[in-house]
TORKOL-4160 file (C-alpha; in steps of 0.2 Angstrom, whole numbers, padded with zeros to 4 digits, m for minus):
218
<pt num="1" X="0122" Y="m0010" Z="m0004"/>
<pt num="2" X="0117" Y="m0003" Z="0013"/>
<pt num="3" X="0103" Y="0008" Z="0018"/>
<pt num="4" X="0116" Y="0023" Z="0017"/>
<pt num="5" X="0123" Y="0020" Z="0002"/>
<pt num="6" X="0105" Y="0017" Z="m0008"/>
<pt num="7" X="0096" Y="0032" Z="0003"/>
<pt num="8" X="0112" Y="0046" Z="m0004"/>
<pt num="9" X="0110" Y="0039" Z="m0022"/>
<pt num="10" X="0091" Y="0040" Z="m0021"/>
<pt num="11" X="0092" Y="0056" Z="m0013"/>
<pt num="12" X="0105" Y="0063" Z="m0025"/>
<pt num="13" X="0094" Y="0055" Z="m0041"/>
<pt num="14" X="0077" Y="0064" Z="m0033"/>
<pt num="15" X="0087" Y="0082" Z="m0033"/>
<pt num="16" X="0095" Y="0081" Z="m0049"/>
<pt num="17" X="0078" Y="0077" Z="m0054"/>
<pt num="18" X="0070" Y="0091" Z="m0045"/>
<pt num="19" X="0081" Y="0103" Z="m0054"/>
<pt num="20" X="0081" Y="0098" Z="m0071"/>
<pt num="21" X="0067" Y="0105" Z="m0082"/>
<pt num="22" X="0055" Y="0114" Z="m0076"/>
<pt num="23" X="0063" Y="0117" Z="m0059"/>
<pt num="24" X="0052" Y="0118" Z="m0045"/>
<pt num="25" X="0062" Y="0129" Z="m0032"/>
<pt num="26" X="0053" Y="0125" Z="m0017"/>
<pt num="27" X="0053" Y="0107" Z="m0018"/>
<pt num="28" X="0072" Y="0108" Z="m0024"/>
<pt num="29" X="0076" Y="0118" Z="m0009"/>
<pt num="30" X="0065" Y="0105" Z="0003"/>
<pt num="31" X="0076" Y="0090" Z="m0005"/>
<pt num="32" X="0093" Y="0099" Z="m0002"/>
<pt num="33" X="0087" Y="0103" Z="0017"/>
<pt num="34" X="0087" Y="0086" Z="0020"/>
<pt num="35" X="0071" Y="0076" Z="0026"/>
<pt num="36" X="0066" Y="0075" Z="0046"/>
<pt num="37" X="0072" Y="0062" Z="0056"/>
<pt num="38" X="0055" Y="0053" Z="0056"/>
<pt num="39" X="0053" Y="0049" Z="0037"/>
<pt num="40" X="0073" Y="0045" Z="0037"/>
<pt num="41" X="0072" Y="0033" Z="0052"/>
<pt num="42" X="0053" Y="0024" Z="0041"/>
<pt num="43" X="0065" Y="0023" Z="0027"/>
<pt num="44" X="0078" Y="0016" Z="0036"/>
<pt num="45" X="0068" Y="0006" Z="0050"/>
<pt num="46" X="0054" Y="0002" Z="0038"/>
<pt num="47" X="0054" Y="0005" Z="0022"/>
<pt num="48" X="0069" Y="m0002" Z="0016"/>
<pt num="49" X="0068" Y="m0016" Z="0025"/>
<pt num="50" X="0053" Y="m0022" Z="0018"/>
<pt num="51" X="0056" Y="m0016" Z="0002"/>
<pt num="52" X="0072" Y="m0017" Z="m0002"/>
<pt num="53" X="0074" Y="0001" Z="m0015"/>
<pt num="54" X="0067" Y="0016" Z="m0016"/>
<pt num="55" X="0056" Y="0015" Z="m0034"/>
<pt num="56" X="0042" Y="0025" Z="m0039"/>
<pt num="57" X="0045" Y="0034" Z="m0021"/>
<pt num="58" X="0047" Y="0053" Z="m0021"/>
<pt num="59" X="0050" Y="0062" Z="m0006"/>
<pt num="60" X="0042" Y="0080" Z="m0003"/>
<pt num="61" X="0031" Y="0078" Z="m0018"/>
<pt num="62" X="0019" Y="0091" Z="m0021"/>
<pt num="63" X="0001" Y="0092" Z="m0024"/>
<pt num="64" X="m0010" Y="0107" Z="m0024"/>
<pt num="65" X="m0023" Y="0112" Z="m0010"/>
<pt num="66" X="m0041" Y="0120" Z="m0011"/>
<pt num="67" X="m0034" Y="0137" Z="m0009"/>
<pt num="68" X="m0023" Y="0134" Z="m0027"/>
<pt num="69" X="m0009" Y="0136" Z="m0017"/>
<pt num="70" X="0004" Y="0120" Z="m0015"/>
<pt num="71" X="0009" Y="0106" Z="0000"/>
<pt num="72" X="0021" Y="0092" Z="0000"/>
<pt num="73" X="0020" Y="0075" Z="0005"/>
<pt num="74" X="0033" Y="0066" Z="0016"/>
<pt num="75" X="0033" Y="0054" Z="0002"/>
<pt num="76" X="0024" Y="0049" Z="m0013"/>
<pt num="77" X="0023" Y="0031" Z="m0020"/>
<pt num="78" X="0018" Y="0029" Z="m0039"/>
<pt num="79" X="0021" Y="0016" Z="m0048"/>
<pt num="80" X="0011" Y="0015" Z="m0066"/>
<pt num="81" X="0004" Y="0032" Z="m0061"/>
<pt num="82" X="m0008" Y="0028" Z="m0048"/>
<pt num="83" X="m0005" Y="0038" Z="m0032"/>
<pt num="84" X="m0001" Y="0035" Z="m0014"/>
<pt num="85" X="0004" Y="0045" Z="m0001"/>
<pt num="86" X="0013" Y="0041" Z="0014"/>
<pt num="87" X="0016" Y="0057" Z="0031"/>
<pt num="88" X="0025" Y="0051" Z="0047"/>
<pt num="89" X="0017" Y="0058" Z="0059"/>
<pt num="90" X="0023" Y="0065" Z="0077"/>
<pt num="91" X="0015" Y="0063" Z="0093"/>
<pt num="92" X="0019" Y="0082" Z="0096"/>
<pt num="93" X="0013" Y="0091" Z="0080"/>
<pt num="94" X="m0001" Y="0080" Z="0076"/>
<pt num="95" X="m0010" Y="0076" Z="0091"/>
<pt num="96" X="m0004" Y="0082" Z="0105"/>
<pt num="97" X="m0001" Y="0100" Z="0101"/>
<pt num="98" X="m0015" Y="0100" Z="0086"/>
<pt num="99" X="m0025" Y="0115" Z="0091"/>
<pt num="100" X="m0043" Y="0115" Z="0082"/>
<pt num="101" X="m0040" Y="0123" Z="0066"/>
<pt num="102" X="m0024" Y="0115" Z="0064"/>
<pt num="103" X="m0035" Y="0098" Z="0067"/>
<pt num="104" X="m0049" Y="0104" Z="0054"/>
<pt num="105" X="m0034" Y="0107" Z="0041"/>
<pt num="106" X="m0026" Y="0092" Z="0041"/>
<pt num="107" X="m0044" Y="0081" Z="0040"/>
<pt num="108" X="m0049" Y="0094" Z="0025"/>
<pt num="109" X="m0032" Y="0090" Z="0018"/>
<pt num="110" X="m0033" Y="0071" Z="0020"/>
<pt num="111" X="m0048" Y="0074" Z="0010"/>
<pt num="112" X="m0046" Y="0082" Z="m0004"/>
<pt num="113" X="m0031" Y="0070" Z="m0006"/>
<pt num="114" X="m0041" Y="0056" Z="m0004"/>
<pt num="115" X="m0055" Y="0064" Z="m0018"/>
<pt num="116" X="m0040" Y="0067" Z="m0029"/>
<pt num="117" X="m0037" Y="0048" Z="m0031"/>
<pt num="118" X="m0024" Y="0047" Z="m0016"/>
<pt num="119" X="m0022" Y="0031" Z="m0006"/>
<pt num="120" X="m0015" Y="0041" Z="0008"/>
<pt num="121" X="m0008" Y="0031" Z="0023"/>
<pt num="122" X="m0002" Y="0039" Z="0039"/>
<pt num="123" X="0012" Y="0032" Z="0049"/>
<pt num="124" X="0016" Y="0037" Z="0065"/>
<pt num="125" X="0034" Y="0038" Z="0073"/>
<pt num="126" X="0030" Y="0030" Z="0088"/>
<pt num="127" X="0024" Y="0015" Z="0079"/>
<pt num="128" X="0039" Y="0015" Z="0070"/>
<pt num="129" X="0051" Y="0014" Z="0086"/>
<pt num="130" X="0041" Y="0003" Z="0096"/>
<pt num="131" X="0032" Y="m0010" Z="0081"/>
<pt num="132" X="0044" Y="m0011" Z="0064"/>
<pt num="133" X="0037" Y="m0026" Z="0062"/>
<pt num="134" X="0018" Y="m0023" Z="0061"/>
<pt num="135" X="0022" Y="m0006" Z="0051"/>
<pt num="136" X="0034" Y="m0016" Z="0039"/>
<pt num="137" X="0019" Y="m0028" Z="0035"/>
<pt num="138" X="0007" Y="m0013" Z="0033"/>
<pt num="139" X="0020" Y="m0005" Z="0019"/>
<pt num="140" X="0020" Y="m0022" Z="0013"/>
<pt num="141" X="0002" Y="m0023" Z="0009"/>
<pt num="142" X="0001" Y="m0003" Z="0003"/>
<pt num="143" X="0014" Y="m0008" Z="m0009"/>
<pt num="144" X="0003" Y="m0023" Z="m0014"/>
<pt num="145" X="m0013" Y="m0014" Z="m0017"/>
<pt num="146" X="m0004" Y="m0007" Z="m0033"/>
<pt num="147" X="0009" Y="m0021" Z="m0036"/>
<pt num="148" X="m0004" Y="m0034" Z="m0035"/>
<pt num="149" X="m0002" Y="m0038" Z="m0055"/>
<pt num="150" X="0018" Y="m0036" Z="m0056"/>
<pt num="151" X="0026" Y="m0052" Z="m0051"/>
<pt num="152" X="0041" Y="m0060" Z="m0056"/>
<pt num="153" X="0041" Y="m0070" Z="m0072"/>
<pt num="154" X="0048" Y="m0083" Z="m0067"/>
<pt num="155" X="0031" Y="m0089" Z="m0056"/>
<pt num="156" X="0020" Y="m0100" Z="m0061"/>
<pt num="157" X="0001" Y="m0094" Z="m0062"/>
<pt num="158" X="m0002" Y="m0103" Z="m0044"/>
<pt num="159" X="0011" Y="m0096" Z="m0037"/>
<pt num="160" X="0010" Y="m0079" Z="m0043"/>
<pt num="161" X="m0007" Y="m0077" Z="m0036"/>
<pt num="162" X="m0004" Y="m0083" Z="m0022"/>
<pt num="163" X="0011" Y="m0069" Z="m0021"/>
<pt num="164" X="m0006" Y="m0057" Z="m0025"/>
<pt num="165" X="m0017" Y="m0063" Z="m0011"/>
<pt num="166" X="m0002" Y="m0063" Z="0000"/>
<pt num="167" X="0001" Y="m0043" Z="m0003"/>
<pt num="168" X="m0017" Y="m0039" Z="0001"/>
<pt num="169" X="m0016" Y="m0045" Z="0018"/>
<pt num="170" X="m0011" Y="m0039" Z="0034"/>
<pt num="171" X="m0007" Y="m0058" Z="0039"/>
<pt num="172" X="m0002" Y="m0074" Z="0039"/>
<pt num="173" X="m0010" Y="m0086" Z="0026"/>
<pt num="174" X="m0014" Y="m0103" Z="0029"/>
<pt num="175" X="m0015" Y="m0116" Z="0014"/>
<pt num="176" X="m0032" Y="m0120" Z="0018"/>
<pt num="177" X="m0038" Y="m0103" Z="0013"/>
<pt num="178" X="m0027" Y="m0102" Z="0000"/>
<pt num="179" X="m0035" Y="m0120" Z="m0004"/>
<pt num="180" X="m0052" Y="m0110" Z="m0005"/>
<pt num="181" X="m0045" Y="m0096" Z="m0014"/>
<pt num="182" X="m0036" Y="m0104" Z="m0028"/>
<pt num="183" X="m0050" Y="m0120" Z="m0029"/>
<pt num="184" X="m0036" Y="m0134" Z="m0029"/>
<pt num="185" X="m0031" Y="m0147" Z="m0017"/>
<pt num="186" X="m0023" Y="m0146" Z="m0003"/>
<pt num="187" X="m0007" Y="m0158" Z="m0007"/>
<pt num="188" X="m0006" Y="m0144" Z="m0023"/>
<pt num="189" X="m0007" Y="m0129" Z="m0013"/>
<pt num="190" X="0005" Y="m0136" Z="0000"/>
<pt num="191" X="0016" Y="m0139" Z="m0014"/>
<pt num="192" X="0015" Y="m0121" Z="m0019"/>
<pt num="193" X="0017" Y="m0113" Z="m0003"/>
<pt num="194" X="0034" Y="m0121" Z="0000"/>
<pt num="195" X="0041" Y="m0119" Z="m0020"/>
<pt num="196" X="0037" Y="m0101" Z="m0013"/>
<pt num="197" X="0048" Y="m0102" Z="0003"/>
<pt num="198" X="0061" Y="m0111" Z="m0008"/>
<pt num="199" X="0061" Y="m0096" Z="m0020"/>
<pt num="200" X="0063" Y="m0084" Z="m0004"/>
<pt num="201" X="0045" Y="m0077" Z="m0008"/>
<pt num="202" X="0038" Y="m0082" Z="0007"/>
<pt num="203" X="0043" Y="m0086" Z="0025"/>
<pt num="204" X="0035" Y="m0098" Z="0038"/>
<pt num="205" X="0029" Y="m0089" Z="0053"/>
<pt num="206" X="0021" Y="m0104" Z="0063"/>
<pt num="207" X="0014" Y="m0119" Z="0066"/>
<pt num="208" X="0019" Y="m0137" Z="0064"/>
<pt num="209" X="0023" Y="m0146" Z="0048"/>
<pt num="210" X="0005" Y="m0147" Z="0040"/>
<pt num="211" X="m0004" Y="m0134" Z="0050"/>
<pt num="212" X="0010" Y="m0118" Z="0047"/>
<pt num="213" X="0006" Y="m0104" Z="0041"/>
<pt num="214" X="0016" Y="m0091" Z="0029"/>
<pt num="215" X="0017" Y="m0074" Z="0025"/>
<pt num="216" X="0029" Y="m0065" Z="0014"/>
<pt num="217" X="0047" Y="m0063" Z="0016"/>
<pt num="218" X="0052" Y="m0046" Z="0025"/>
């Protein structure tokens, strides 16, 4: 299914959602607006990509501020409960025109998200343009810090935590720190790294036959 197909069926699920229950107007009538261009073109350019659906992710979620009053996330990622937060961020309206209580708002924001048991991450647009790459490896490993448990079944136990240790990075592994990390040989460990490309888990990035290095598949 393409980008477009899986981002309207999201998007339909997320209003129907938003309107059931309880209805929370505002954030009903924020979904139904549309989302900017910037946190459409990371789902499209970076997101998706990298992740390949849109689970445990809501767009315009909202949490309360210190004045009791409500703000909304570009997109909220929680799986299992546990709370991340994700803004994309445009050169124009968060650097270059931030006048000082503007600045002073958004750090006091940040914060309180942060005290609130918020992994926030904050993305900015141009990065998204001019390094997908980089940004998809970052969502990669934001994803990880909460998925570091949930692999597939189907792994054996070197395997899967090698998966883990893979998520938590920004960066390439090499066998001899997986060597290190998991205590066994290196023929083992070499053995594990490529059932791992085999299985489409991971991707070789460089490097000749017994000095590549891997990192998952994007």
């Amino acid at each position: 299914m393409s980008f477009e197909e899986k981002y309207n069926e999201w998007m339909q699920a997320m209003i129907a959602h938003a309107g059931t229950g309880t209805v929370n107007y505002r954030r009903l009538e924020l979904l139904e607006k549309g989302l900017g261009h910037g946190t459409i073109e990371f789902l499209r350019c970076i997101w998706f990509p990298a992740i390949g659906n849109f689970n445990h992710l809501y767009p315009e979620w909202e949490v309360r501020d210190f004045n009791n009053g409500y703000r909304y996330l570009d997109l909220a990622y929680m799986p299992g409960g546990v709370k991340g937060g994700i803004e994309i961020q445009g050169f124009g309206s968060h650097a270059r025109d931030l006048d000082v209580r503007r600045f002073k708002d958004l750090c006091m924001r940040h914060s309180l998200l942060t005290l609130d048991g918020w992994t926030f991450m904050p993305i900015a647009y141009l990065s998204i343009k001019e390094d997908p790459k980089q940004c998809q490896q970052l969502i990669l490993s934001f994803v990880g810090k909460f998925l570091s448990a949930d692999v597939s079944a189907g792994l054996d136990w070197a395997e899967a935590e090698v998966v883990r240790y893979a998520r938590r990075l920004l960066r390439p592994i090499t066998p001899i720190e997986i060597t290190e990390h998991l205590r066994l040989s290196d023929r083992h460990v070499r053995r594990v790294l490529h059932q791992l490309v085999e299985k489409q888990l991971l991707t070789v990035v460089g490097g000749r036959q017994r000095y590549r290095t891997f990192q998952l598949k994007l």
